[in-house]
N, CA, C and O atoms as a Tripos MOL2 file, in Angstrom:
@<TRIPOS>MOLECULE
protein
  256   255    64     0     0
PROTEIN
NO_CHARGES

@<TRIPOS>ATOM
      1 N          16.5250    0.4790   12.7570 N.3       1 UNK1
      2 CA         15.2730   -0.1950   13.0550 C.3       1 UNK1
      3 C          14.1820    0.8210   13.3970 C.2       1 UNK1
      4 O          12.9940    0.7280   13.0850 O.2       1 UNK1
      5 N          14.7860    1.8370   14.1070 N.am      2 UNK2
      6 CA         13.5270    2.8600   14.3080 C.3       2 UNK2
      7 C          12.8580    3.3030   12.6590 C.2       2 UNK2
      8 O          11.6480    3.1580   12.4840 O.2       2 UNK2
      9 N          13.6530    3.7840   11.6280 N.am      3 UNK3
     10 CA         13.2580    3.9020   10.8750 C.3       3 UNK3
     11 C          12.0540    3.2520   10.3080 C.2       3 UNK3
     12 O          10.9030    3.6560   10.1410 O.2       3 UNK3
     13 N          12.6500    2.1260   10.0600 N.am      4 UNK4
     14 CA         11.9710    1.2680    9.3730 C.3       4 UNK4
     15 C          10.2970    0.8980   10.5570 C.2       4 UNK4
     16 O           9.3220    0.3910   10.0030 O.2       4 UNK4
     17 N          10.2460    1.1710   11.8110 N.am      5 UNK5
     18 CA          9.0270    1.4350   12.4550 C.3       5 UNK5
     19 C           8.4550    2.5850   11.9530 C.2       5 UNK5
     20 O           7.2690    2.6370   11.6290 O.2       5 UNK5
     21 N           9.2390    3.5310   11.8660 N.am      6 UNK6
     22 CA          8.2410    4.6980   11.7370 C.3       6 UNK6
     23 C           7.3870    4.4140   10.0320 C.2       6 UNK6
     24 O           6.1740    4.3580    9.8270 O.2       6 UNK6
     25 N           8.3670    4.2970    9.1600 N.am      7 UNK7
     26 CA          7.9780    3.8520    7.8780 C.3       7 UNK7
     27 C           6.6600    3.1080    7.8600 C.2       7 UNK7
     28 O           5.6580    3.4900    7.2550 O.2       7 UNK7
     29 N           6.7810    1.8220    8.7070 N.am      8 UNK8
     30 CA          5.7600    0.7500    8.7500 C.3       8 UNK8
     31 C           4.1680    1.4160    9.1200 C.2       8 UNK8
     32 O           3.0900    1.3480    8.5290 O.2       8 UNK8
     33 N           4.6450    2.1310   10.4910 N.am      9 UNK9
     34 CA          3.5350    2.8090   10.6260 C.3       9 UNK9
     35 C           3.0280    3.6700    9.9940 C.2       9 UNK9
     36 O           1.8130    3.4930   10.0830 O.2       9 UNK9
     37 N           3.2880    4.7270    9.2450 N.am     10 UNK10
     38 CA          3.1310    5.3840    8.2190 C.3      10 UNK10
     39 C           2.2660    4.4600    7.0560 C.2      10 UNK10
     40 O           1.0580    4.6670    6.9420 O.2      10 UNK10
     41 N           2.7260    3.7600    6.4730 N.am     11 UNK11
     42 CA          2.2600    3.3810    5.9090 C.3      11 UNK11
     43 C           1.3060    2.9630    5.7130 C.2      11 UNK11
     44 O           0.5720    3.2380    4.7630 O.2      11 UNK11
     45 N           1.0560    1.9790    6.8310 N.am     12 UNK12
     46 CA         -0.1860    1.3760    7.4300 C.3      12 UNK12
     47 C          -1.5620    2.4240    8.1180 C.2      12 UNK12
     48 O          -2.7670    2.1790    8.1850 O.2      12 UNK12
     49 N          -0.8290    3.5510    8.5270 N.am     13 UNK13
     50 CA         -1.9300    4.6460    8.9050 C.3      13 UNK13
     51 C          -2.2780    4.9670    7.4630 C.2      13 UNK13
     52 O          -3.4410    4.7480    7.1260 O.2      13 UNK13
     53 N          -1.5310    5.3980    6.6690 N.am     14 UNK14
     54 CA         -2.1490    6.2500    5.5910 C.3      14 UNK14
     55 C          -3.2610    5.2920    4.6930 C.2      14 UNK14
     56 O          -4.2620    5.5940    4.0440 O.2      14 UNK14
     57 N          -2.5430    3.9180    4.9970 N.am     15 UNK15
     58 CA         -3.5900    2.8520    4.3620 C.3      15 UNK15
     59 C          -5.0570    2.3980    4.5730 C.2      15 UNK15
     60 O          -5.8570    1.8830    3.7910 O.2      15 UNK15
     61 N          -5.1930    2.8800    6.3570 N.am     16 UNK16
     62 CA         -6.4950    2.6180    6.7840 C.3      16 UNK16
     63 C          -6.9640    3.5270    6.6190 C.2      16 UNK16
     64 O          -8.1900    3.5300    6.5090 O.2      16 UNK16
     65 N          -6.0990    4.9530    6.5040 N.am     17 UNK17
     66 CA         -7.3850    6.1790    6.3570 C.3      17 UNK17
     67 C          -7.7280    6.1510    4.5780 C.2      17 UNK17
     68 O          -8.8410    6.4560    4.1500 O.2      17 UNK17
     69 N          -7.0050    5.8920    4.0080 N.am     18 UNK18
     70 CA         -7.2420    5.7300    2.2190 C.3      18 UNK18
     71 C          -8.6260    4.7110    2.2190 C.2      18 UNK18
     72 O          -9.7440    5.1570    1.9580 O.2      18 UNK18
     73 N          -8.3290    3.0380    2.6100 N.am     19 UNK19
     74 CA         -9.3210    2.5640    2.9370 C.3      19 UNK19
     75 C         -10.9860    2.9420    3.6550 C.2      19 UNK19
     76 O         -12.1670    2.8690    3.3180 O.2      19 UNK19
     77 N         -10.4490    3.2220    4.4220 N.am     20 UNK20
     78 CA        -11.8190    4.1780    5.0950 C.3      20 UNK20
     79 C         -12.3840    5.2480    4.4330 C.2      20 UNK20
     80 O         -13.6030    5.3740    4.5420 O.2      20 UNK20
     81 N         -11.5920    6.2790    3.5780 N.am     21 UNK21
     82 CA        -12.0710    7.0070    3.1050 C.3      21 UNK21
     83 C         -13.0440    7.1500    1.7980 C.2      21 UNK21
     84 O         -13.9400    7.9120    1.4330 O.2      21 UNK21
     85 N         -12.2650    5.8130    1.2200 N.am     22 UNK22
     86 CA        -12.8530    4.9450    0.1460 C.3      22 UNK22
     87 C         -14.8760    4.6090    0.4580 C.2      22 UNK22
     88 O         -15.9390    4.5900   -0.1630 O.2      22 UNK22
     89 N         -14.4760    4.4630    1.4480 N.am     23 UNK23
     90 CA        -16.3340    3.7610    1.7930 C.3      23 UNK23
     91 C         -16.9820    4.8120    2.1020 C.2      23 UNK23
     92 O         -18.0910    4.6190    1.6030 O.2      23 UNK23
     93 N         -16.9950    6.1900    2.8070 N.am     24 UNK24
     94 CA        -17.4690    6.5820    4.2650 C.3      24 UNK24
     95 C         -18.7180    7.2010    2.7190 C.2      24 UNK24
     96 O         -19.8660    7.4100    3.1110 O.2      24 UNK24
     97 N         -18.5060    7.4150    1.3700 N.am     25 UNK25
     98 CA        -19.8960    8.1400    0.5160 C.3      25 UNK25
     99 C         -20.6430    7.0290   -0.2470 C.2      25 UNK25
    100 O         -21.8470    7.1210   -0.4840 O.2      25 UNK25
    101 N         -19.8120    5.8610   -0.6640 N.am     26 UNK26
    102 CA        -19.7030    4.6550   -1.2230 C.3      26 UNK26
    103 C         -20.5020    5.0550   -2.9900 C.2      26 UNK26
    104 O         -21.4710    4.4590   -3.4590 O.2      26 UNK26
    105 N         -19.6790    6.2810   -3.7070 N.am     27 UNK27
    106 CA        -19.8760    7.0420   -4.5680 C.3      27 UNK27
    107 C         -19.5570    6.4390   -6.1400 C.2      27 UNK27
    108 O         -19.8280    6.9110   -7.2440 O.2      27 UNK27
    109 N         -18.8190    5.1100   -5.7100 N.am     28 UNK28
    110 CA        -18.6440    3.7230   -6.6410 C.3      28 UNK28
    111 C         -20.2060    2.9360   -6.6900 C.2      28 UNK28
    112 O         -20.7380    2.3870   -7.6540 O.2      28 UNK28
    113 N         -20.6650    3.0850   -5.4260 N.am     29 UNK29
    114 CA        -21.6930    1.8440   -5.6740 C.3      29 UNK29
    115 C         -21.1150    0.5450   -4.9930 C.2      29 UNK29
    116 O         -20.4620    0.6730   -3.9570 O.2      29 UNK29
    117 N         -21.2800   -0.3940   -5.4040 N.am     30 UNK30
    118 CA        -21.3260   -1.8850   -5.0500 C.3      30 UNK30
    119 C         -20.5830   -2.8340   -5.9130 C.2      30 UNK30
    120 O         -19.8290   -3.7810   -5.6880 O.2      30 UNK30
    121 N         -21.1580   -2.1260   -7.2290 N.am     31 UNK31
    122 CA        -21.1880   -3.2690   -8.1610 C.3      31 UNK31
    123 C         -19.5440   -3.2050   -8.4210 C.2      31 UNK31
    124 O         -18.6960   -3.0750   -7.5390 O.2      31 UNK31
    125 N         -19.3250   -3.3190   -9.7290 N.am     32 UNK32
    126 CA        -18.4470   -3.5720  -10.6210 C.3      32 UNK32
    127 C         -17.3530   -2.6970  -10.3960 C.2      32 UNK32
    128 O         -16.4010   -3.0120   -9.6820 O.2      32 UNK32
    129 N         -17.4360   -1.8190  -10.8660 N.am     33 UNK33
    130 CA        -16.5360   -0.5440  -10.4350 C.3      33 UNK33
    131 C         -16.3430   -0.1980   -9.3760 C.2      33 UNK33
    132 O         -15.3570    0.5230   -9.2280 O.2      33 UNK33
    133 N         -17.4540   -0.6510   -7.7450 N.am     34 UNK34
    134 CA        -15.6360   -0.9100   -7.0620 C.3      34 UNK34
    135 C         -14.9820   -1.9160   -6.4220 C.2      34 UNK34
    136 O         -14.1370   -1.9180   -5.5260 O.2      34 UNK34
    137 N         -15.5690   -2.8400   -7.0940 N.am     35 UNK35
    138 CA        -14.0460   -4.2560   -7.4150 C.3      35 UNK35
    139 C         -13.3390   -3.5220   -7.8610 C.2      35 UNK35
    140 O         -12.5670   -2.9810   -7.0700 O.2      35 UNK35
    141 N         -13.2520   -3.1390   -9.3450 N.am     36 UNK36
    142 CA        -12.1180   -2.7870   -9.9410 C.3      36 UNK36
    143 C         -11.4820   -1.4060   -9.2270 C.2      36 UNK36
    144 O         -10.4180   -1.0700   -9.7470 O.2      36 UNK36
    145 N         -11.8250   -0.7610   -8.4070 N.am     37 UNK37
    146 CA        -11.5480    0.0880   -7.1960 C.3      37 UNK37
    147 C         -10.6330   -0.7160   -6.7100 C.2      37 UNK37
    148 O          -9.5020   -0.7230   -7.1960 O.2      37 UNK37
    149 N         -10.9840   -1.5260   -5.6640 N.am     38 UNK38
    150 CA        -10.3570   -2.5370   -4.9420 C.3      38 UNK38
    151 C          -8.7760   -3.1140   -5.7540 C.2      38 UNK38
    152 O          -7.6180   -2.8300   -5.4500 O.2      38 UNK38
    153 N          -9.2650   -3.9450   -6.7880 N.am     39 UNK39
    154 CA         -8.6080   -4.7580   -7.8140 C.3      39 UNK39
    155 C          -7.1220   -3.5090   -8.1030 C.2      39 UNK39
    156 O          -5.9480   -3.7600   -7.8310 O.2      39 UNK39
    157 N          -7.5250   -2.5150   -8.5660 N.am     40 UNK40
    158 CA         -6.3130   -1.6260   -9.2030 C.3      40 UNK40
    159 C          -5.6110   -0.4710   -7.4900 C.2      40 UNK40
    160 O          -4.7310    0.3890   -7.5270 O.2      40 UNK40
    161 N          -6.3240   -0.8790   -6.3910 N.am     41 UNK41
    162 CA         -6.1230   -0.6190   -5.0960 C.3      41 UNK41
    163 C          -4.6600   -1.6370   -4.8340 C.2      41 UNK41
    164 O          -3.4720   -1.3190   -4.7730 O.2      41 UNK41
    165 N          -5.3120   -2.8970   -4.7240 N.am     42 UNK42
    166 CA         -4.0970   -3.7130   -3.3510 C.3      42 UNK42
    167 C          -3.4760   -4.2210   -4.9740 C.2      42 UNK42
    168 O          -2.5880   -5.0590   -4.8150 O.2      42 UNK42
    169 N          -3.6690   -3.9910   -6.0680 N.am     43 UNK43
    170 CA         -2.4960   -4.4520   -7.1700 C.3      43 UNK43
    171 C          -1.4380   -3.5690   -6.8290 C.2      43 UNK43
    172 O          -0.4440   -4.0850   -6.3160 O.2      43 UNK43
    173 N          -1.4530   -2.0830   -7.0480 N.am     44 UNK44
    174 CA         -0.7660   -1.0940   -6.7010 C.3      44 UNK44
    175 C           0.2170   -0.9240   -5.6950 C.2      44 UNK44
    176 O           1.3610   -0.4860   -5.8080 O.2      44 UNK44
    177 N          -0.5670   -1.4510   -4.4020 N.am     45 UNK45
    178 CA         -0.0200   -1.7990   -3.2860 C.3      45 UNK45
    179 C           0.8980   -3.0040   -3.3120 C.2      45 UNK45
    180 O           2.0210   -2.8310   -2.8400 O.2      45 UNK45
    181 N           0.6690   -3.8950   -3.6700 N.am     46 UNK46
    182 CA          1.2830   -5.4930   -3.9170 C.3      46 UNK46
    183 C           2.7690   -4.5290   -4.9430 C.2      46 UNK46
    184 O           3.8430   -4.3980   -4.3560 O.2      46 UNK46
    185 N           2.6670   -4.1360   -5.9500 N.am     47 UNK47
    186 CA          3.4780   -3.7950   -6.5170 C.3      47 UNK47
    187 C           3.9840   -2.7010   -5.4890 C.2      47 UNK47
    188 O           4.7550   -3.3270   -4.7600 O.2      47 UNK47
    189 N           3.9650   -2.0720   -5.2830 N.am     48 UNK48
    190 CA          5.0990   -0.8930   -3.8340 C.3      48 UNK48
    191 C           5.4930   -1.6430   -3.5550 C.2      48 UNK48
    192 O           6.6520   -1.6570   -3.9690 O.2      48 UNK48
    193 N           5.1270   -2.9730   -2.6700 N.am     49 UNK49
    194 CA          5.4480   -3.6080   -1.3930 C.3      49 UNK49
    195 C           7.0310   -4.6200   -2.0000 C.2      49 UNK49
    196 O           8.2100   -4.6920   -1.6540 O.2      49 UNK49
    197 N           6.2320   -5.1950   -2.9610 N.am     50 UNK50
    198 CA          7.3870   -5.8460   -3.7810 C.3      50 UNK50
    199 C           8.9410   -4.6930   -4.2740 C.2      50 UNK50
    200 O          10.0860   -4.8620   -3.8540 O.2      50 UNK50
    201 N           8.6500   -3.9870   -4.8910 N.am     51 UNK51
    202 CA          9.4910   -2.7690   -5.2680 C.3      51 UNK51
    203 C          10.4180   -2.4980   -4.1250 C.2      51 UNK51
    204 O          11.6370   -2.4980   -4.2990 O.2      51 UNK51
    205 N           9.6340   -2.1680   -2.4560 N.am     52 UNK52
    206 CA         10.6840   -1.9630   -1.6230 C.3      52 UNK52
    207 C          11.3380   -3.2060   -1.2200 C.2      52 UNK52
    208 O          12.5140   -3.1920   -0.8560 O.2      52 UNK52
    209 N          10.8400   -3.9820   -1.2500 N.am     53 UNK53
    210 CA         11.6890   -4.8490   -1.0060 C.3      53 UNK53
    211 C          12.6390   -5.6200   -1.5070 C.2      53 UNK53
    212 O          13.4000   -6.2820   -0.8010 O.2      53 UNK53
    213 N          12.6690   -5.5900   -2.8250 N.am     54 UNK54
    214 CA         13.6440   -5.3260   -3.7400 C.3      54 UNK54
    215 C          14.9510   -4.5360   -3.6870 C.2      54 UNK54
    216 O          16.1470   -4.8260   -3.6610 O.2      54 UNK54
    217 N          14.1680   -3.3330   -3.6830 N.am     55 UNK55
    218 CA         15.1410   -2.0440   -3.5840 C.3      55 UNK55
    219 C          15.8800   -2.5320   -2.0970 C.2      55 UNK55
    220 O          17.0600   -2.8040   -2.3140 O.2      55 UNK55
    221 N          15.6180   -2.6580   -1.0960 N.am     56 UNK56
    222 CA         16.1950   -2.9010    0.2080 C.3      56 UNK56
    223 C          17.1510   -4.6980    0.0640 C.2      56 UNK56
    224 O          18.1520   -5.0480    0.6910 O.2      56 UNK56
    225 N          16.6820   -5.1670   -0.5510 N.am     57 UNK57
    226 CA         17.6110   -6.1530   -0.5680 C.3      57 UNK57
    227 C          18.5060   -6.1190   -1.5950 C.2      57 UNK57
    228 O          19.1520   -7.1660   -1.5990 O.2      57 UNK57
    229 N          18.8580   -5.3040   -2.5520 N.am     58 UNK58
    230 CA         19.5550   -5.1800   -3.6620 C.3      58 UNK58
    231 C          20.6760   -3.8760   -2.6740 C.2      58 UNK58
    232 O          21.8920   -4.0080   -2.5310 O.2      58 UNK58
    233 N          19.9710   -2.8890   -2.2120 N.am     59 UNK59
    234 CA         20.7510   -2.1400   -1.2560 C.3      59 UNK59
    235 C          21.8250   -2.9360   -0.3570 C.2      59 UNK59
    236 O          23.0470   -2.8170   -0.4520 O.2      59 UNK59
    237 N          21.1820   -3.7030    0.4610 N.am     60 UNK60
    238 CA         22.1310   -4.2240    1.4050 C.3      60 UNK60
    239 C          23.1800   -5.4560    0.6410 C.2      60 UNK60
    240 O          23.8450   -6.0610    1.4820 O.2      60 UNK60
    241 N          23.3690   -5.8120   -0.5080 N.am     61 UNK61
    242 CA         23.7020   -6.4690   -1.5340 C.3      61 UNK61
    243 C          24.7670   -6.0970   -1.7500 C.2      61 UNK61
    244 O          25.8030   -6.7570   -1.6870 O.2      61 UNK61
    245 N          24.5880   -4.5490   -2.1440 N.am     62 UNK62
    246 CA         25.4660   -3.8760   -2.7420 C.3      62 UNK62
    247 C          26.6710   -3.2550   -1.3680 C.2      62 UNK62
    248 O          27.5940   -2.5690   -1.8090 O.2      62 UNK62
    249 N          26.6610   -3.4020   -0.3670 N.am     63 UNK63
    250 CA         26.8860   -2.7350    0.4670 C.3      63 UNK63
    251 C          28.3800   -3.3030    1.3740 C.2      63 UNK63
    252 O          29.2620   -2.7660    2.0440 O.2      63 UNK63
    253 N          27.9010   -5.2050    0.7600 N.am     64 UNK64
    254 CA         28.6760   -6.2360    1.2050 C.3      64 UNK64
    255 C          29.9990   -6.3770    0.1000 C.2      64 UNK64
    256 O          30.8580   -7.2420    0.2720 O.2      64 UNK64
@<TRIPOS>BOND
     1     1     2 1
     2     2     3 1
     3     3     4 2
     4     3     5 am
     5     5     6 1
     6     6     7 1
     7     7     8 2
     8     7     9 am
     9     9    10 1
    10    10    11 1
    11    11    12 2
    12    11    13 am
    13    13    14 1
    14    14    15 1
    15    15    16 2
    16    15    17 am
    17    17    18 1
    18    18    19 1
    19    19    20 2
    20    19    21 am
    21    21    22 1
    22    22    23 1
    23    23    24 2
    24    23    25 am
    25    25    26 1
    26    26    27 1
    27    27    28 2
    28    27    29 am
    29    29    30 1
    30    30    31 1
    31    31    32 2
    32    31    33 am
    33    33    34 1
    34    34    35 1
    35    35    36 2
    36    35    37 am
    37    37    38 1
    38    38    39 1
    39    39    40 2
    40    39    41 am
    41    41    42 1
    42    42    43 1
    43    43    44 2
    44    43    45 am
    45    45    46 1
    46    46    47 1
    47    47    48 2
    48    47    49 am
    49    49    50 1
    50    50    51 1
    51    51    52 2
    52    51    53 am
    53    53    54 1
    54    54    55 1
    55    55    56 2
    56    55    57 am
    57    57    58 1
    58    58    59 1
    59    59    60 2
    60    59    61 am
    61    61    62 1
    62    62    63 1
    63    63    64 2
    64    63    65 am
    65    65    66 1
    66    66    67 1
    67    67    68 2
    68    67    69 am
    69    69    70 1
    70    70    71 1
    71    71    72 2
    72    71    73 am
    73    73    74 1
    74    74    75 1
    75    75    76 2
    76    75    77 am
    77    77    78 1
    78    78    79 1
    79    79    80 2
    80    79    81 am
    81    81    82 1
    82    82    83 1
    83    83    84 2
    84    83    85 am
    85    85    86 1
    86    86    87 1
    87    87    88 2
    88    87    89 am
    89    89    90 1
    90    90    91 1
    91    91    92 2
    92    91    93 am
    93    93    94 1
    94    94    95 1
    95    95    96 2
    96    95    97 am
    97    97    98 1
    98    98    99 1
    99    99   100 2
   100    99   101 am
   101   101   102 1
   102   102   103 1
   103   103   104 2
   104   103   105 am
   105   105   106 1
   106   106   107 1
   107   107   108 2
   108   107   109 am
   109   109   110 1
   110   110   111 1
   111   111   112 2
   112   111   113 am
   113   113   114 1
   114   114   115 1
   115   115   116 2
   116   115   117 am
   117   117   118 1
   118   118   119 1
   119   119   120 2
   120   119   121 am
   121   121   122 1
   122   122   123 1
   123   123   124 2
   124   123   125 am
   125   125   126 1
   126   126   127 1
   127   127   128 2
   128   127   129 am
   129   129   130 1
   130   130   131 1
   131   131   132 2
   132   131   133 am
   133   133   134 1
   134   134   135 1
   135   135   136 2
   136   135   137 am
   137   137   138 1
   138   138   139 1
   139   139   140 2
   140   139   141 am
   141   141   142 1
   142   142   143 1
   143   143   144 2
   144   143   145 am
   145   145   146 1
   146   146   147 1
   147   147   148 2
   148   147   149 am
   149   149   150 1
   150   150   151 1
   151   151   152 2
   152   151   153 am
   153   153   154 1
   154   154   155 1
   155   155   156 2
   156   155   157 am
   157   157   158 1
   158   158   159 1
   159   159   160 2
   160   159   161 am
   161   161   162 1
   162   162   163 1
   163   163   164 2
   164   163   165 am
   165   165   166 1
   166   166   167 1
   167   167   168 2
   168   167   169 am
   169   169   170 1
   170   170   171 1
   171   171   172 2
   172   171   173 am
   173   173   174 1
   174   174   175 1
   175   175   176 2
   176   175   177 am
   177   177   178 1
   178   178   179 1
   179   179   180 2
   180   179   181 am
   181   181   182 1
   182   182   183 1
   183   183   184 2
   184   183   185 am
   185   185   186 1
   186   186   187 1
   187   187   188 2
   188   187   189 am
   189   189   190 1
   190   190   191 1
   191   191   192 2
   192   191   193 am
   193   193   194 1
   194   194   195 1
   195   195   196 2
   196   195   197 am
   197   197   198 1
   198   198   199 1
   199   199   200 2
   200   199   201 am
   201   201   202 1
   202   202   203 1
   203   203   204 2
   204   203   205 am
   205   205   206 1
   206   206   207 1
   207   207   208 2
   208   207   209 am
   209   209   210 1
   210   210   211 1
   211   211   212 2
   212   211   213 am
   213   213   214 1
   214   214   215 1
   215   215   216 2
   216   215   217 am
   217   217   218 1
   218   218   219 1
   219   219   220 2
   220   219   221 am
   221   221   222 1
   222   222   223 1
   223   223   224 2
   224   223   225 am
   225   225   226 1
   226   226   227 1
   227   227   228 2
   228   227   229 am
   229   229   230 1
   230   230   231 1
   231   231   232 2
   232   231   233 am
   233   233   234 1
   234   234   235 1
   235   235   236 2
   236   235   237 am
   237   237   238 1
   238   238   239 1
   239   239   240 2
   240   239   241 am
   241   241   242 1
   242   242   243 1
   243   243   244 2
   244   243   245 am
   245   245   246 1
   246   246   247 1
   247   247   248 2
   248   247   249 am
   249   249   250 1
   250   250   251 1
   251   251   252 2
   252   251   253 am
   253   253   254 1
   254   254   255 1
   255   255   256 2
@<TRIPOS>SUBSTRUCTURE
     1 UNK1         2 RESIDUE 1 A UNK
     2 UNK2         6 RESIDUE 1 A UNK
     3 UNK3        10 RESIDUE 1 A UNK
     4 UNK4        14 RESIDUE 1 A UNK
     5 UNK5        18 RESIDUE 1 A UNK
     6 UNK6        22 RESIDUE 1 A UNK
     7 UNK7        26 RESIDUE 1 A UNK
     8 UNK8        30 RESIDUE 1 A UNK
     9 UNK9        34 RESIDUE 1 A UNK
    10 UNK10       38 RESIDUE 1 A UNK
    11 UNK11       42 RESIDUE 1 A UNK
    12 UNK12       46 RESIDUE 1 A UNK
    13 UNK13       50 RESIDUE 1 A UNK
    14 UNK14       54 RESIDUE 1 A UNK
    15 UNK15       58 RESIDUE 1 A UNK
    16 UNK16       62 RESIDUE 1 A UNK
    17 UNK17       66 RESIDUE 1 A UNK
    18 UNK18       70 RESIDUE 1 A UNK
    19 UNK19       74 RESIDUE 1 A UNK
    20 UNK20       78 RESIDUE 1 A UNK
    21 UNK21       82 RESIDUE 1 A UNK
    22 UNK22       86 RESIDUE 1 A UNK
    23 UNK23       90 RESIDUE 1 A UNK
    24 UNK24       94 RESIDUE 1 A UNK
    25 UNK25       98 RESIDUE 1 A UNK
    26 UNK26      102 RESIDUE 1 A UNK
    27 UNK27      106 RESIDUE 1 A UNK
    28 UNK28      110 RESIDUE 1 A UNK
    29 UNK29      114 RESIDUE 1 A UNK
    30 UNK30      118 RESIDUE 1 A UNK
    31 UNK31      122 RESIDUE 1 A UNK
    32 UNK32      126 RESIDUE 1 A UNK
    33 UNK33      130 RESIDUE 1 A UNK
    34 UNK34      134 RESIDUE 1 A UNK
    35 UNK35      138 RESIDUE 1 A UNK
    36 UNK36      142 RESIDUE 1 A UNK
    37 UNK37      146 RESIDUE 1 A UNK
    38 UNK38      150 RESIDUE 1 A UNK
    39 UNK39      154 RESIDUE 1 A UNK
    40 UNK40      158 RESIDUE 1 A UNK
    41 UNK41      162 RESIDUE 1 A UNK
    42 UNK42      166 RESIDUE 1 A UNK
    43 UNK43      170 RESIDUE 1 A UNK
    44 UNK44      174 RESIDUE 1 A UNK
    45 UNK45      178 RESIDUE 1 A UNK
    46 UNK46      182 RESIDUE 1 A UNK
    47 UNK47      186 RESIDUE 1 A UNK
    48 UNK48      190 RESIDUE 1 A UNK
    49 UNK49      194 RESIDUE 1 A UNK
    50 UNK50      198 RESIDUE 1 A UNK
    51 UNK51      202 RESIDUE 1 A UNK
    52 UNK52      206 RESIDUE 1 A UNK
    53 UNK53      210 RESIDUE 1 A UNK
    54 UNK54      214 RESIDUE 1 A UNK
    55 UNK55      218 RESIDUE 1 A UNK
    56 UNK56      222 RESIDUE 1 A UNK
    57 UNK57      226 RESIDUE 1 A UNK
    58 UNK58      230 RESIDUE 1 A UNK
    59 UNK59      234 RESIDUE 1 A UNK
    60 UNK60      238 RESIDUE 1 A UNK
    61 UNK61      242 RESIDUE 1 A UNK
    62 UNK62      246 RESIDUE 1 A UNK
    63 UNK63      250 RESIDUE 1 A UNK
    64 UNK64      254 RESIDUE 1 A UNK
């Protein structure tokens, strides 16, 4: 369980500073391009998130 804290947090730090870092010149603009910033952002993410959890329940699957 510790693991999986440290992981969480990790993750989530590296996510707000990616996020944040994203805005602080705003070198996209507004418009269009960076939705699709955004859009190919939390798709990416949505796909990791799914993947580990996959991988972790196919792990403990295999284990039984």
């Amino acid at each position: 369980m510790k693991f999986f804290t440290l992981i969480f947090s990790l993750v989530f730090t590296l996510l707000l500073s990616t996020q944040a870092s994203a805005h602080t010149d705003h070198a996209l603009g507004e418009g269009s391009l960076h939705l699709l910033y955004h859009a190919i952002f939390w798709g990416l993410f949505a796909v990791v998130a799914v993947k580990g959890v996959l991988y972790f329940k196919n792990k403990k699957k295999s284990k039984q």
